[in-house]
Backbone of each chain as ProteinMPNN parsed JSONL, in Angstrom:
{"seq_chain_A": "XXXXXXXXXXXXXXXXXXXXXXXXXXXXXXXXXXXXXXXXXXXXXXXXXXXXXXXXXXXXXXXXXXXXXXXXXXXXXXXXXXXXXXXXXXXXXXXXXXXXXXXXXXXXXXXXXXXXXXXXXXXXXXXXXXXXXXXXXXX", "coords_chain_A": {"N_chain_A": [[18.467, 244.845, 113.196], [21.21, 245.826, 110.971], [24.222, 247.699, 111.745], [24.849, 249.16, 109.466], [22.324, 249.928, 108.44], [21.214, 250.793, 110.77], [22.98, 253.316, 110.687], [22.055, 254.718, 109.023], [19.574, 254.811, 108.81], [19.718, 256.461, 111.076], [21.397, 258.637, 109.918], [18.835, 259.329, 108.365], [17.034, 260.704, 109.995], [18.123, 262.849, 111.282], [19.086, 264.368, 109.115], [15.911, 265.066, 108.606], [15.687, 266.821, 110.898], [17.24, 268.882, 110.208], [16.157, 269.837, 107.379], [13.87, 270.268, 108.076], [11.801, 269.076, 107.826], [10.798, 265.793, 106.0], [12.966, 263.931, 104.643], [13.08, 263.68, 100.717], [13.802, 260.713, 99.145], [15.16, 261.163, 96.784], [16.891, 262.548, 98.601], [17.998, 261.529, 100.966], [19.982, 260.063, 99.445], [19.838, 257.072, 99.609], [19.866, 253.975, 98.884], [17.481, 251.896, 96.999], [17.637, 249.676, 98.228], [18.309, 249.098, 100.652], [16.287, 251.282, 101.712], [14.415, 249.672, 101.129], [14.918, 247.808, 103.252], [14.73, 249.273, 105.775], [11.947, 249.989, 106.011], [11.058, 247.12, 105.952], [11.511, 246.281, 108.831], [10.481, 248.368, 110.301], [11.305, 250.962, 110.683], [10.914, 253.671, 109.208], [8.44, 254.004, 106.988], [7.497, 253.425, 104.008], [6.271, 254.711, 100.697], [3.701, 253.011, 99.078], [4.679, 252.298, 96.326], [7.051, 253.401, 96.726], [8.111, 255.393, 96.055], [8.79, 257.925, 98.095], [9.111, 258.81, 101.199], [6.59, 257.786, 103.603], [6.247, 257.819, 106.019], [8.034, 258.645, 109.068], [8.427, 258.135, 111.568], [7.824, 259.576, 115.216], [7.126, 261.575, 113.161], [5.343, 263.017, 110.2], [5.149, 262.555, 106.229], [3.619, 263.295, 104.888], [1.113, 265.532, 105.083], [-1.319, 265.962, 107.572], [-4.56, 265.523, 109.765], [-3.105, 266.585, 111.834], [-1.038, 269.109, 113.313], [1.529, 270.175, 113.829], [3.414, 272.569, 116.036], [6.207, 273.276, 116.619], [9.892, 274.113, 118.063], [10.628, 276.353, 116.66], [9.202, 275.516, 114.056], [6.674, 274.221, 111.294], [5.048, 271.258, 111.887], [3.906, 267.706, 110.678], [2.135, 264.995, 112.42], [1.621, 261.223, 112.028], [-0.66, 260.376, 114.1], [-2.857, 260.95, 116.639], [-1.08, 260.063, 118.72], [1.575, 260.479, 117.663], [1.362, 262.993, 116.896], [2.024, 264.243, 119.647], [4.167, 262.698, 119.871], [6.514, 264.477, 119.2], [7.037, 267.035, 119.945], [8.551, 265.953, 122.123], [10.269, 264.081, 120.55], [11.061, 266.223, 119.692], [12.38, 267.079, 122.361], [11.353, 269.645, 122.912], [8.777, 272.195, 123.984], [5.435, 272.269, 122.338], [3.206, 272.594, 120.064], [-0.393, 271.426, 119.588], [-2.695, 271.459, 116.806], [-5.672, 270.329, 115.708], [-8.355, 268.246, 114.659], [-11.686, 267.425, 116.413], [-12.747, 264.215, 115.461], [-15.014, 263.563, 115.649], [-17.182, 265.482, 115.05], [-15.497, 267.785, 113.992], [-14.857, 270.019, 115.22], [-12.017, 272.111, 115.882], [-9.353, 271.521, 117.879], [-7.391, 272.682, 119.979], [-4.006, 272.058, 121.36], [-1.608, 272.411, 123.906], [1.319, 271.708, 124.577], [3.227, 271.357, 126.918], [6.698, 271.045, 128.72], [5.798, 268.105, 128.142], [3.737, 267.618, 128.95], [0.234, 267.144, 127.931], [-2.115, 270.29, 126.823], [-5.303, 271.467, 127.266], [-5.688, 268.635, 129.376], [-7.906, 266.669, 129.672], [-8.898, 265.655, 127.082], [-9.572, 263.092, 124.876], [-8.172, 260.345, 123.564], [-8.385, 257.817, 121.221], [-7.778, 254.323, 120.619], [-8.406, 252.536, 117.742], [-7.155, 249.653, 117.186], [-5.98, 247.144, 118.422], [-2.879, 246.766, 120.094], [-1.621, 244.311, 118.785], [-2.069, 244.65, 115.994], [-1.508, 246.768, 115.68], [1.054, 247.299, 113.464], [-0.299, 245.802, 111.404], [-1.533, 247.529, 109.18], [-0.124, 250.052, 109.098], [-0.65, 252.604, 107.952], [-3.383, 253.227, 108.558], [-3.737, 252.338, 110.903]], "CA_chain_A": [[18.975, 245.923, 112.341], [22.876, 246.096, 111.54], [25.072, 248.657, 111.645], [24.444, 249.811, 108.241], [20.99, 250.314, 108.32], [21.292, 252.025, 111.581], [23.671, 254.227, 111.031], [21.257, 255.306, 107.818], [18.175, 255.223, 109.462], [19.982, 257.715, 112.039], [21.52, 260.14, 109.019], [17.327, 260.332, 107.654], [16.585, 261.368, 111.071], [19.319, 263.691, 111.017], [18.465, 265.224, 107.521], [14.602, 265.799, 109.126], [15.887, 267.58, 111.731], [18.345, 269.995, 109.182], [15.445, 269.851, 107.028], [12.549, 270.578, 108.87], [10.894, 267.972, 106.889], [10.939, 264.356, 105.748], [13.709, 263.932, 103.411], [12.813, 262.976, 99.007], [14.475, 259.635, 98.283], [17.082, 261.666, 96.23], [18.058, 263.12, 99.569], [18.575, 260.427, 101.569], [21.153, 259.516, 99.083], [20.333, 255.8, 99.874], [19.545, 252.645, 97.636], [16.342, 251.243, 97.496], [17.674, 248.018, 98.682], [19.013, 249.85, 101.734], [15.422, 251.813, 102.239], [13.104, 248.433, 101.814], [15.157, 246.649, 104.084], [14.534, 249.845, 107.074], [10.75, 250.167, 106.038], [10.669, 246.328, 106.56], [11.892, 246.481, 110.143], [9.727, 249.337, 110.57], [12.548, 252.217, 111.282], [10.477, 254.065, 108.682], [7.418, 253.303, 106.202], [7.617, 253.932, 102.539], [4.715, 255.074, 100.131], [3.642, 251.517, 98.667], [5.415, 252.162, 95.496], [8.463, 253.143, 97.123], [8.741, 256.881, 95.549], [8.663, 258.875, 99.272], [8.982, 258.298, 102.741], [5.426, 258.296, 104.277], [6.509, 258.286, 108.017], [9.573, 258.961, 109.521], [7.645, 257.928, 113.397], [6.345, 260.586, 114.554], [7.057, 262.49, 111.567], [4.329, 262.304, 108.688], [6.064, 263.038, 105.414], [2.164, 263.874, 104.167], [0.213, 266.79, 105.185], [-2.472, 265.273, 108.532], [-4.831, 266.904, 110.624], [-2.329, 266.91, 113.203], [-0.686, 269.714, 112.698], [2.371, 270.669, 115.051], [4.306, 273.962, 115.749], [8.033, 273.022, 117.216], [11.336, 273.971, 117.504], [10.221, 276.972, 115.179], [8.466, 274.866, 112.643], [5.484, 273.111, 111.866], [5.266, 269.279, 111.455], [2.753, 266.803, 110.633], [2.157, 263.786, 113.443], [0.897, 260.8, 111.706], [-1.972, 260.441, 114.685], [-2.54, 262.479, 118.134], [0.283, 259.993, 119.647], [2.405, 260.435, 117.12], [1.599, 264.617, 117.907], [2.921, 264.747, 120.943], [5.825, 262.984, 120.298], [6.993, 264.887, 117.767], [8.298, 268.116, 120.839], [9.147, 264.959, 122.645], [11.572, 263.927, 119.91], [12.767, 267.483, 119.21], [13.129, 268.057, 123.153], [11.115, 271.201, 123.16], [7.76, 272.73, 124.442], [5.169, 272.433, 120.804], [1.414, 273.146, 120.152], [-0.647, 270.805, 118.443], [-3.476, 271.641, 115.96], [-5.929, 269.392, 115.092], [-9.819, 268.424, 114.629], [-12.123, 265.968, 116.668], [-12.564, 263.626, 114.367], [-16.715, 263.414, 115.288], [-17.546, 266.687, 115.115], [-15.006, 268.843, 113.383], [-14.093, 271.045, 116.389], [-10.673, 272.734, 116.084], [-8.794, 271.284, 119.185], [-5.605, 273.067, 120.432], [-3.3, 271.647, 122.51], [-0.143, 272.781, 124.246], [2.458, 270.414, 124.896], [4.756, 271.716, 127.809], [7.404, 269.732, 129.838], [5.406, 266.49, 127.943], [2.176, 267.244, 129.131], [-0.905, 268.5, 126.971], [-2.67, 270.985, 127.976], [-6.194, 270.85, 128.15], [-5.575, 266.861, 129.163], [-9.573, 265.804, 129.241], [-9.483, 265.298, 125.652], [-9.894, 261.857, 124.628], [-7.634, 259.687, 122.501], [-8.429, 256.009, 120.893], [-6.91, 253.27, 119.728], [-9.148, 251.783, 117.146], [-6.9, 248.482, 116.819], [-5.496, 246.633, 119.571], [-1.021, 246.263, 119.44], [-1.209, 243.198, 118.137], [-2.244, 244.723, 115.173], [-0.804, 248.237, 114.616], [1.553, 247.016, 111.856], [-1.004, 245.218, 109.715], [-1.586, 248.296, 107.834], [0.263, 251.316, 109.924], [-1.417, 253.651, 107.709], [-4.643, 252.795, 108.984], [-3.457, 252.55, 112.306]], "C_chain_A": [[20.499, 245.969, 112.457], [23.199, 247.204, 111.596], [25.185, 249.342, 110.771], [23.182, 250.666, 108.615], [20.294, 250.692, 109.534], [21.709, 252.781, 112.0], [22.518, 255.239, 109.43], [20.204, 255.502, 108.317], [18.502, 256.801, 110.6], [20.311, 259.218, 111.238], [20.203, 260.759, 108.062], [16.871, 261.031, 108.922], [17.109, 262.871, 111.59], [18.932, 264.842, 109.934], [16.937, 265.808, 107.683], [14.669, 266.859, 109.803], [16.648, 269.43, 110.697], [17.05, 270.644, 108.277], [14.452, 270.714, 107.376], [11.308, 270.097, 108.166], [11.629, 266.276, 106.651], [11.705, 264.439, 104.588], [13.039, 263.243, 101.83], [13.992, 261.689, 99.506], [15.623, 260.178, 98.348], [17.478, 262.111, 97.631], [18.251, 262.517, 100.238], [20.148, 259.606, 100.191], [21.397, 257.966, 98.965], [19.738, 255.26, 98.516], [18.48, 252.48, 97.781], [16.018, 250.264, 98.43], [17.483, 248.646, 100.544], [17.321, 250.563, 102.188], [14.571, 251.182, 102.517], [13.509, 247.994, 102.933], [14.45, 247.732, 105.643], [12.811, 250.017, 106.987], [10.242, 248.256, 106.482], [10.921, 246.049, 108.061], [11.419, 247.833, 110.72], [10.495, 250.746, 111.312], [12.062, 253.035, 110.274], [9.733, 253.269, 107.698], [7.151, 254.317, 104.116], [6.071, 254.34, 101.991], [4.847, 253.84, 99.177], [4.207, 251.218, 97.371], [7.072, 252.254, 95.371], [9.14, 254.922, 97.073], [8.932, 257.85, 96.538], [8.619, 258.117, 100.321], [7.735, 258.953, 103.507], [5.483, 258.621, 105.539], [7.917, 258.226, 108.267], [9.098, 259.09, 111.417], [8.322, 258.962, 114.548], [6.285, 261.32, 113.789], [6.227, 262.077, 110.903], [5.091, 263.1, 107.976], [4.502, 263.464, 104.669], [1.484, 264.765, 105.063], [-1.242, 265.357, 105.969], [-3.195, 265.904, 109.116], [-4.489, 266.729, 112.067], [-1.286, 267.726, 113.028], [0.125, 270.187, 113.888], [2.819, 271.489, 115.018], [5.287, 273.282, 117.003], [8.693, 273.266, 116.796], [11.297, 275.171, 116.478], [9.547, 276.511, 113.957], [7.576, 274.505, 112.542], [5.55, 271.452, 110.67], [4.124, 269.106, 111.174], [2.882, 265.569, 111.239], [1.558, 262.917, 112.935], [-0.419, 260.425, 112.496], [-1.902, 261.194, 115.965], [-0.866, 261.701, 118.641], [1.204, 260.586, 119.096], [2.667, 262.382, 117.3], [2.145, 264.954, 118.785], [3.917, 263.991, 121.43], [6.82, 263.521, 119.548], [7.397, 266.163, 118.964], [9.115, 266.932, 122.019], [10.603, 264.465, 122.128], [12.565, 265.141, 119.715], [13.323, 267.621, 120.732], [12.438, 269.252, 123.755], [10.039, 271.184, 123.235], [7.149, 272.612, 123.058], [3.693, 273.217, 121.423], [0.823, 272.57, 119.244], [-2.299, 271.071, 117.732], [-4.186, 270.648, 115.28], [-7.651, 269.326, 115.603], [-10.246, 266.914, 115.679], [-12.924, 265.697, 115.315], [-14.4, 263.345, 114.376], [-17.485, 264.31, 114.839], [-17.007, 267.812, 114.529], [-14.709, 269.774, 113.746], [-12.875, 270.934, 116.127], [-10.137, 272.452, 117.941], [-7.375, 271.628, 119.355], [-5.196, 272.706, 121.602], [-1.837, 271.901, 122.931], [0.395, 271.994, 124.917], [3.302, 270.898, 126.203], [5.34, 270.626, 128.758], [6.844, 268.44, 128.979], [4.15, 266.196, 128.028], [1.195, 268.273, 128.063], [-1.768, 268.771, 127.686], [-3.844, 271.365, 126.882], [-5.696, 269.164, 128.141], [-7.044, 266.658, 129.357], [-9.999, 265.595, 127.768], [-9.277, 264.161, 125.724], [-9.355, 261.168, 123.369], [-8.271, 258.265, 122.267], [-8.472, 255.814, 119.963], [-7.567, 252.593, 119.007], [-8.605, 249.709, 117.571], [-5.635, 248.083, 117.901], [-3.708, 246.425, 118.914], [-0.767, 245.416, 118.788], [-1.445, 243.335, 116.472], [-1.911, 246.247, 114.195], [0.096, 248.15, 113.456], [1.093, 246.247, 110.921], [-1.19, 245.625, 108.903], [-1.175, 249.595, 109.014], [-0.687, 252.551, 109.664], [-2.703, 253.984, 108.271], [-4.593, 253.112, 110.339], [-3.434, 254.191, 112.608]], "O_chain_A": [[21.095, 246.096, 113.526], [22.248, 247.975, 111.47], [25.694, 250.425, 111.061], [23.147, 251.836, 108.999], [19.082, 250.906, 109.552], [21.467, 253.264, 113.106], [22.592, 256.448, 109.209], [19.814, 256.667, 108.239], [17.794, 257.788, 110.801], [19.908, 260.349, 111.511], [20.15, 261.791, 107.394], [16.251, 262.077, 108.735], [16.471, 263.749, 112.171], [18.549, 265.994, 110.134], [16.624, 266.828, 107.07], [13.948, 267.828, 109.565], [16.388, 270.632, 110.758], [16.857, 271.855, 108.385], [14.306, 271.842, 106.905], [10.195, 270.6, 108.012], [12.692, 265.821, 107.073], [11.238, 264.952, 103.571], [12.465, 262.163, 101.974], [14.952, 261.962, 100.226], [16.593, 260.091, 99.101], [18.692, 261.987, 97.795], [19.358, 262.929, 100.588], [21.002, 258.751, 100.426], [22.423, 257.445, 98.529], [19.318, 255.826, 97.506], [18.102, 252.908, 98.872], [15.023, 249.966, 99.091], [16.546, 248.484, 101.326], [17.114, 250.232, 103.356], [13.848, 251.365, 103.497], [12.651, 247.721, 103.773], [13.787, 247.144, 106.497], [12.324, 250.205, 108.102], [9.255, 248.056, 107.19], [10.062, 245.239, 108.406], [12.067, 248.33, 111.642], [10.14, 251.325, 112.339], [13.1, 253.651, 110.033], [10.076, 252.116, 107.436], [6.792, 255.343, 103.538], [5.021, 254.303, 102.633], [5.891, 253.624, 98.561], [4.316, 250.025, 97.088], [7.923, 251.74, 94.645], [10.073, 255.471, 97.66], [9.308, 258.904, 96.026], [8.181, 256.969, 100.393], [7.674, 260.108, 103.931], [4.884, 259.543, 106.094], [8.768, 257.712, 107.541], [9.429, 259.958, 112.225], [9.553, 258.966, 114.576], [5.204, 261.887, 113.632], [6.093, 260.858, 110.794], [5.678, 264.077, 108.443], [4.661, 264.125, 103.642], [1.436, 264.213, 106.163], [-1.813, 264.418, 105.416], [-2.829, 267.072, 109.25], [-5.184, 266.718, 113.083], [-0.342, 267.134, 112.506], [-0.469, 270.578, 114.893], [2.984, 271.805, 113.84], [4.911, 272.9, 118.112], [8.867, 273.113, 115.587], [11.931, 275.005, 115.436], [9.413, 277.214, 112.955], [7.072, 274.217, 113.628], [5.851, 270.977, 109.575], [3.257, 269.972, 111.284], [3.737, 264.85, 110.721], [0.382, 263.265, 113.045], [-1.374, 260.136, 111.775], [-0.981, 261.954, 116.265], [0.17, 262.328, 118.863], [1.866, 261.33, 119.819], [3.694, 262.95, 117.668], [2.807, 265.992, 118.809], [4.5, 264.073, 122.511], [7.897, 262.97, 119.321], [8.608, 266.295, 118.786], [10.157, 267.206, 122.614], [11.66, 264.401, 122.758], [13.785, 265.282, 119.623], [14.445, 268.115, 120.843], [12.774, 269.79, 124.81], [9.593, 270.202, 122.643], [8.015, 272.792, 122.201], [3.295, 273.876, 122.383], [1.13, 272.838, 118.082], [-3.166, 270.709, 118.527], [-3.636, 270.043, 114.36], [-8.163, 269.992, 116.503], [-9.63, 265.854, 115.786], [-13.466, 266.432, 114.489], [-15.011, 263.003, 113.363], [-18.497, 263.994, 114.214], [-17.704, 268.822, 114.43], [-14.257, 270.623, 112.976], [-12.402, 269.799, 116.077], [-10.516, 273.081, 118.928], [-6.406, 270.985, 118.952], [-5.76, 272.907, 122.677], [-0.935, 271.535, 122.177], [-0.125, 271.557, 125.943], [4.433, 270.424, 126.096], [4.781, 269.7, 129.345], [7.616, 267.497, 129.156], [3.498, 265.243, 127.601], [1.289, 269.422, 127.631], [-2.25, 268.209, 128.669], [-3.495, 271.567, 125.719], [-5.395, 268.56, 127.111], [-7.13, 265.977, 128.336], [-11.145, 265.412, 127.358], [-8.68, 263.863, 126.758], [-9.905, 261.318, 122.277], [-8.649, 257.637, 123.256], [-8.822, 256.329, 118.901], [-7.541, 251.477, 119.527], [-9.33, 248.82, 118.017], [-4.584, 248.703, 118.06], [-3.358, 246.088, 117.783], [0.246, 245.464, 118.09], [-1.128, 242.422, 115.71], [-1.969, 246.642, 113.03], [-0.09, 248.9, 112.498], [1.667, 245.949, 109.873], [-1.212, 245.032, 107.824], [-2.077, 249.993, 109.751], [-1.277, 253.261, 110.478], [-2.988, 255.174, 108.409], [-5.264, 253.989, 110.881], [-3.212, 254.607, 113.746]]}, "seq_chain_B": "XXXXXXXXXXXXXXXXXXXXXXXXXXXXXXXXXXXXXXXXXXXXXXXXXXXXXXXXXXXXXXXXXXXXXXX", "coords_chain_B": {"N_chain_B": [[-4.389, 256.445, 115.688], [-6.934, 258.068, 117.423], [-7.954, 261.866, 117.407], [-10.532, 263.062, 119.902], [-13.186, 265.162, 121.407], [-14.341, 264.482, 123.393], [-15.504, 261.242, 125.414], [-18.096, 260.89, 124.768], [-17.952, 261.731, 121.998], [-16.252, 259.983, 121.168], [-17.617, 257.841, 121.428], [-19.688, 258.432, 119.911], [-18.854, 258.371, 117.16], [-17.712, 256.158, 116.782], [-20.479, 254.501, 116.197], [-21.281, 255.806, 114.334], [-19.731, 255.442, 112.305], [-19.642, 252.816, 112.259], [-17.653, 251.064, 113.753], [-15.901, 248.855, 115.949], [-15.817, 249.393, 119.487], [-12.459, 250.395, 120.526], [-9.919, 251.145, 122.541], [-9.523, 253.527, 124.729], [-8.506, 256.814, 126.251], [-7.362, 259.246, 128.629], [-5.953, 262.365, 127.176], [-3.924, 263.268, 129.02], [-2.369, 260.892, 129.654], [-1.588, 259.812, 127.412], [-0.086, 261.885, 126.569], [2.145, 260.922, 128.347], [2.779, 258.569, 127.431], [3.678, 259.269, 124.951], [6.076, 261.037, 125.179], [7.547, 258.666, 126.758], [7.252, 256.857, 124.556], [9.104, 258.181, 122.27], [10.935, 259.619, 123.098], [13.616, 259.421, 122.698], [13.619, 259.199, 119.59], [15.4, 260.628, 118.126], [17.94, 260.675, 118.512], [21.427, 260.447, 118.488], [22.88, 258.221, 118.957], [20.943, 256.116, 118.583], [19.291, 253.237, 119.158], [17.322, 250.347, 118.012], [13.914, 249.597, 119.871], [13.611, 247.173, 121.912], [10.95, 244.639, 121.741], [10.023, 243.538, 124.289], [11.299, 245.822, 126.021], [9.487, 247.872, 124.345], [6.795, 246.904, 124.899], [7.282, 247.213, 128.17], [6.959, 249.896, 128.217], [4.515, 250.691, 127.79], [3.421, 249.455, 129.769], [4.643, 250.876, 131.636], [3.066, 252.98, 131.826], [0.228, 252.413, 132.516], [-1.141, 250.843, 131.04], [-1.976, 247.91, 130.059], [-2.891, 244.313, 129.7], [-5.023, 242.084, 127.391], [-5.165, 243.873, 124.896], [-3.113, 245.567, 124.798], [-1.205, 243.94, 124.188], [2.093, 243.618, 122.535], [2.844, 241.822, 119.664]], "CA_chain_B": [[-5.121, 257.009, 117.23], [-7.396, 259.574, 116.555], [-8.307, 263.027, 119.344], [-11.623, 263.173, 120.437], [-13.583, 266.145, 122.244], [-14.633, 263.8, 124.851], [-15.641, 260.085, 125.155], [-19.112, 260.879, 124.249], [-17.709, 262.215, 120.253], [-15.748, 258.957, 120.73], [-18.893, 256.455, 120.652], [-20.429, 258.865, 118.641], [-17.984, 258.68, 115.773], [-17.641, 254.636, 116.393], [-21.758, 254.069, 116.458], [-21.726, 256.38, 112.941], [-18.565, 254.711, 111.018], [-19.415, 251.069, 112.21], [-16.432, 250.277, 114.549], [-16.335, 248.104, 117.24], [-14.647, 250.416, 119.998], [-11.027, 249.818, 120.666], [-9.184, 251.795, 124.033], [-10.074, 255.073, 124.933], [-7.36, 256.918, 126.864], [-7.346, 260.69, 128.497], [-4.948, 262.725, 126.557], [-2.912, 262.893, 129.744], [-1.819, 259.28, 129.723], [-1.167, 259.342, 126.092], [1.24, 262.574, 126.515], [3.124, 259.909, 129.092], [2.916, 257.414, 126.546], [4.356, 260.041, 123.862], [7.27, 260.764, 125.816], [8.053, 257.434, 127.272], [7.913, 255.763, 123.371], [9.514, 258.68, 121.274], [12.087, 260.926, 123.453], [14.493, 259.064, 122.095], [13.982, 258.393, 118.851], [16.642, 261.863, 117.654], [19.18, 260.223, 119.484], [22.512, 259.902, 117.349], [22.901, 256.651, 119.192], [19.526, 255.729, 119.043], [19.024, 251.71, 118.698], [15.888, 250.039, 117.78], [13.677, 249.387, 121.412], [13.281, 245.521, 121.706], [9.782, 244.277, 121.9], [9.887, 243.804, 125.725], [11.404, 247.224, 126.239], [8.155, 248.802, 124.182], [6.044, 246.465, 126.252], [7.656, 247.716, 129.401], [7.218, 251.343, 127.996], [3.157, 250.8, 127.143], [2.957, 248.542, 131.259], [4.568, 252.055, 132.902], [1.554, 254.148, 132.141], [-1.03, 251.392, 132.881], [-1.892, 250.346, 129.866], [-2.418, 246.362, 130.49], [-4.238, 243.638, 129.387], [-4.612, 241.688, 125.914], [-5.334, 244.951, 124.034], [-1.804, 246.559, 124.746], [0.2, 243.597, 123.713], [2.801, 243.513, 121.238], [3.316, 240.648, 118.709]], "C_chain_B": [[-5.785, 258.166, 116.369], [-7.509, 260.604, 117.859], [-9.887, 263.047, 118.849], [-12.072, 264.562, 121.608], [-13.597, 265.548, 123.746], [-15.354, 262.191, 124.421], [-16.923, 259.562, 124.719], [-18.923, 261.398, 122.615], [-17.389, 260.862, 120.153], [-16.961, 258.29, 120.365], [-19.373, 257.427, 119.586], [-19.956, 258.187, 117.016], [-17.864, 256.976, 115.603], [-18.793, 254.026, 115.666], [-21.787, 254.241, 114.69], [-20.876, 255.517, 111.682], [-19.256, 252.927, 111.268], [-18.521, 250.716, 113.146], [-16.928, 250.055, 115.414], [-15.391, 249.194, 117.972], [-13.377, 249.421, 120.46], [-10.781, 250.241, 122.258], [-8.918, 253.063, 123.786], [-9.008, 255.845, 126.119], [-7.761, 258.711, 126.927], [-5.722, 260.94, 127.512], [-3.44, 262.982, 127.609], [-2.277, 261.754, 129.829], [-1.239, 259.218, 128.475], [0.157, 260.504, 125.974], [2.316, 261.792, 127.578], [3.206, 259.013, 128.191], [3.696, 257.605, 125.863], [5.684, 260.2, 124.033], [7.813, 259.509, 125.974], [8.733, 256.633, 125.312], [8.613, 256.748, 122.468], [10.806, 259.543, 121.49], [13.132, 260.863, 122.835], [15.121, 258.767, 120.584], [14.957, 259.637, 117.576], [17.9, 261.457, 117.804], [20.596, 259.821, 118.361], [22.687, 258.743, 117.36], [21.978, 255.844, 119.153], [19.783, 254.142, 118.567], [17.698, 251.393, 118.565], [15.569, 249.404, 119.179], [13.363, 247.561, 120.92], [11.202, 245.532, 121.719], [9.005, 244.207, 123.168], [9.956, 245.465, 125.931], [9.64, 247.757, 125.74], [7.168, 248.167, 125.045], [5.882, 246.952, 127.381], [7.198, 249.225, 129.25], [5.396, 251.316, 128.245], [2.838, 250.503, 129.136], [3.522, 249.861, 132.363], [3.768, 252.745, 132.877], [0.49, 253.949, 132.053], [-1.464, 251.217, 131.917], [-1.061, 249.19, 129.489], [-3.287, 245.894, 130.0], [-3.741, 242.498, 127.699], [-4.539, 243.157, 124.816], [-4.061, 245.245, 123.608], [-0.83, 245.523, 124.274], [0.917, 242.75, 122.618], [2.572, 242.628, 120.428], [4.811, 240.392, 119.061]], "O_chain_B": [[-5.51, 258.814, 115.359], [-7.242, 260.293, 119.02], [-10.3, 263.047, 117.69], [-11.311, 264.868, 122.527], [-13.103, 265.939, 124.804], [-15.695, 261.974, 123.258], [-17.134, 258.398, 124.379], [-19.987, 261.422, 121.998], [-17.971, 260.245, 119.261], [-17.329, 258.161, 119.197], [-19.399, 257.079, 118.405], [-20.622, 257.704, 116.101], [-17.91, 256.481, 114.476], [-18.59, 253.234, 114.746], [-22.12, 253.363, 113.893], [-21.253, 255.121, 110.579], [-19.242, 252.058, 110.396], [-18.786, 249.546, 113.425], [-17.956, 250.534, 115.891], [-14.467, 249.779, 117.407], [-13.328, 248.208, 120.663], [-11.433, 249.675, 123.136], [-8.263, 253.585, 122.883], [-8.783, 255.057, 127.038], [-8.206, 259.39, 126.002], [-4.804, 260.161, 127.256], [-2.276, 262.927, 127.213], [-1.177, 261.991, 130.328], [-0.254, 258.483, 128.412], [1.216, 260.189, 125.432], [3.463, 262.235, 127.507], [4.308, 258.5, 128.383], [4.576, 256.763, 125.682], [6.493, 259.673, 123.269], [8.707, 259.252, 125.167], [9.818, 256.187, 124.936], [8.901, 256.086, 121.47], [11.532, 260.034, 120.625], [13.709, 261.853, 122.385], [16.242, 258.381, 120.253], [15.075, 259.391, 116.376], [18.857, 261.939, 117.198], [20.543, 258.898, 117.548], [22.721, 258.037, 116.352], [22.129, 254.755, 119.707], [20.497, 253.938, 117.585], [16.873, 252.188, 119.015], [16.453, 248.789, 119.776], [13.01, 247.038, 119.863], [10.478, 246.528, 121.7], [7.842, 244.577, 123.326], [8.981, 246.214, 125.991], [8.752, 247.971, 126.565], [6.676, 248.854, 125.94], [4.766, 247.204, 127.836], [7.061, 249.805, 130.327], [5.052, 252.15, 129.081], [2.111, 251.29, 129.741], [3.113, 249.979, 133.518], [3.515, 253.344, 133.923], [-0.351, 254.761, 131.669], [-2.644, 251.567, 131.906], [0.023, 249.19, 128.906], [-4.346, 246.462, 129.734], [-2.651, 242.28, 127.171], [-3.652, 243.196, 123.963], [-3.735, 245.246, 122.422], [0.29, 245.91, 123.942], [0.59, 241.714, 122.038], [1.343, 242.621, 120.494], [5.444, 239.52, 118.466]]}, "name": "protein", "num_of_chains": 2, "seq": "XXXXXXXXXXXXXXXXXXXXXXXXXXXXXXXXXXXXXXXXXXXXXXXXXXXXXXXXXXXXXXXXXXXXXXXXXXXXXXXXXXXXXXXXXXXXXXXXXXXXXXXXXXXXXXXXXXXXXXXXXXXXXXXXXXXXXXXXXXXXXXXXXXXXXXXXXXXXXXXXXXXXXXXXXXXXXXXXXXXXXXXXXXXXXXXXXXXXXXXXXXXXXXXXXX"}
């Protein structure tokens, strides 16, 4: 990644934060050229036509059922990891909201210092590393 | 990743969809995971982590093996 396209990748991260959301296109201000090139180097992931920024890692720019409260706000984590690093990235204590995915139980979890609280819940990784960017979304 | 009640919803939910299971992880390990791969990524200076580095990040909170590694 040069110097361009990580000093841009740093002012969408920037604009989330101001925000309290995933910036439109128009507000990033950038080019297309300039946004394929950071979604191909995976510093964010576009929506397959190009019109929105689907992730902004751990940001979801779509509505998930991971549903965070930080920082005063609430986010969307594209999966549990991506939940709890989302008070990680801001910094700050969260609370994350979200269903097991067998059963449809409402599972709350409080983030403090880093740790979630109940920890005996149970995360997994469908698809081994070697394959989390074959289709992220999926992942 | 998805959350799970407990590791008995997990097979459940694999047995019912079809999946082969993947790596099953308490949610404690994965809030070390969370931290370790994201604290940073606000950072004004932030740089992109190398491939090793995330490696190194995934091998401090025991998660080893072929499963965990990169491309």
């Amino acid at each position: 990644m040069d110097e361009h396209d990580r000093e841009l990748r740093n002012r969408i991260y920037a604009q989330l934060v101001e925000l309290g959301r995933v910036p439109t296109i128009e507000e990033t201000g950038a080019d297309d050229e300039s946004l394929r090139r950071l979604h191909d180097e995976h510093a964010l992931v576009l929506e397959p036509d190009g019109s929105a920024i689907r992730m902004l890692s751990p940001f979801s720019g779509v509505p998930t059922p991971y549903r965070v409260e930080a920082a005063g706000r609430s986010w969307f984590g594209n999966c549990v990891w991506d939940a709890l690093g989302i008070p990680a990235a801001l910094g700050v204590d969260g609370h994350v909201s979200a269903t097991c995915l067998d059963c449809g139980e409402t599972l709350e979890v409080d983030v403090i210092a880093g740790r979630p609280e109940p920890d005996d819940l149970v995360a997994h990784f469908l698809l081994p590393a070697g394959r989390w960017w074959d289709d992220i979304v999926f992942t | 990743m998805n959350l799970f009640r407990s590791e008995e919803h997990t097979a459940h939910w694999l047995r019912t969809n079809g999946y082969e299971p993947g790596a099953t992880m308490p949610l404690r390990q994965l809030g070390e995971l969370a931290v370790a791969w994201w604290a940073d990524r606000l950072d004004p200076g932030w740089r992109p982590h190398t491939r090793e580095q995330n490696q190194a990040l995934l091998e401090a909170v025991g998660l080893t093996g072929p499963f965990w590694k990169l491309p």
